[in-house]
N, C-alpha and C positions, 0 to 999 in steps of 0.2 A: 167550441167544436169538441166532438170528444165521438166516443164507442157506443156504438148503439147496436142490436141484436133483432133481429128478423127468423119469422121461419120461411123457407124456402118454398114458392108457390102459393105463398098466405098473401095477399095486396096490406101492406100495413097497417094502412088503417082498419082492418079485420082482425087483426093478429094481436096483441098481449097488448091492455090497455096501459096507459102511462103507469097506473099504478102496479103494476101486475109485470112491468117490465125491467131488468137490468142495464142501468146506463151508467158508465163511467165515464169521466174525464182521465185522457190516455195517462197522463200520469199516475190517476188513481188508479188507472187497472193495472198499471206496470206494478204499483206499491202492492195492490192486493195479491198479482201472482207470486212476487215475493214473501211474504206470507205465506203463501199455498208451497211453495217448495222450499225452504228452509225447514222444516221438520223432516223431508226427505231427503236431505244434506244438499242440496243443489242451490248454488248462487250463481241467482239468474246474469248477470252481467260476467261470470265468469263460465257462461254457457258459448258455444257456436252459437251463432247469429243473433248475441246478444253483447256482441265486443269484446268477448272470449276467447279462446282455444279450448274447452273443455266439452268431450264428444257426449251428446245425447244418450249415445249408445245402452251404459248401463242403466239408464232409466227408461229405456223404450216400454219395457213394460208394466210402469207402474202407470197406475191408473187413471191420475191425472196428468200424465204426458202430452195427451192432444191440446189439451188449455193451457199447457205450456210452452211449448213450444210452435207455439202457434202465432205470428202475423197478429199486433195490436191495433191494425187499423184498416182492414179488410180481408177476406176469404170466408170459408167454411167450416167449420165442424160436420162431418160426416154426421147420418144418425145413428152411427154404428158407436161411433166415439162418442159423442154424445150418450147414447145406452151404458157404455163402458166408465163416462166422468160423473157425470150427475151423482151417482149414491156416493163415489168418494168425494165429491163435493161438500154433499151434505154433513158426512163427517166429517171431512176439514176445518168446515165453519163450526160446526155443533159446540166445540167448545171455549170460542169467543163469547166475548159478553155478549149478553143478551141483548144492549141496546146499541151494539159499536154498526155502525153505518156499512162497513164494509160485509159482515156476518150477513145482514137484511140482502145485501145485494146477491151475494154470494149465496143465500136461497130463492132469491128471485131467478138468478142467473141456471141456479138446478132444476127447477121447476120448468122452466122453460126447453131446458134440453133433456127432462124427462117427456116432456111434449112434443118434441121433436123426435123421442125413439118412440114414441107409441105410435105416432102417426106416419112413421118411417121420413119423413123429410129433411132436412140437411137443416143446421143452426146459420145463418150469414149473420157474418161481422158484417158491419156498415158503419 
């Protein structure tokens, strides 16, 4: 069992072929958001709502805040958040190796929520 990505109003099997899709096992997306915010000084486990005491606040505004702080095994990304993570996504991953498994994902995972603000729909975790 693990993380899987939908777009909002798409019947799934319509929506982003197996290949074409971002699917984690929860512990792999715990491991990847960590990556994603250690260069932003933020250690996830020492966040709110991640077993912490350590307030969100001064990172409300970076970029990838909604994929952080965000519920790893259901809800949504807005398409708005979605508009606002995607390109720092892609440079987040950009300069991991080119073959590391999590980088692939984590352009799978942009891709999909750049399709999700084009077509204004909302990302659901599932």
């Amino acid at each position: 069992m693990g993380l899987d990505f939908s777009t909002d109003g798409i019947p799934y099997h319509e929506d982003f072929s197996h290949r074409e899709r971002a699917s984690f096992t929860y512990g792999v997306f715990g491991y990847f958001r960590r990556r994603l915010a250690a260069p932003l000084g933020i250690t996830l486990y020492e966040m709110e709502g991640f077993g912490g005491d350590v307030s969100w606040e001064p990172f409300k505004d970076a970029p990838l805040y909604p994929l952080l702080n965000h519920s790893d095994c259901d809800g949504r990304l807005s398409w708005q958040d979605c508009a606002q993570v995607y390109p720092a996504l892609i440079d987040a991953v950009a300069n991991w190796p080119k073959h590391d498994p999590l980088r692939e994902l984590g352009l799978l995972l942009a891709n999909h929520m750049r399709f999700c603000s084009e077509i204004q729909r909302d990302l659901l975790f599932k």
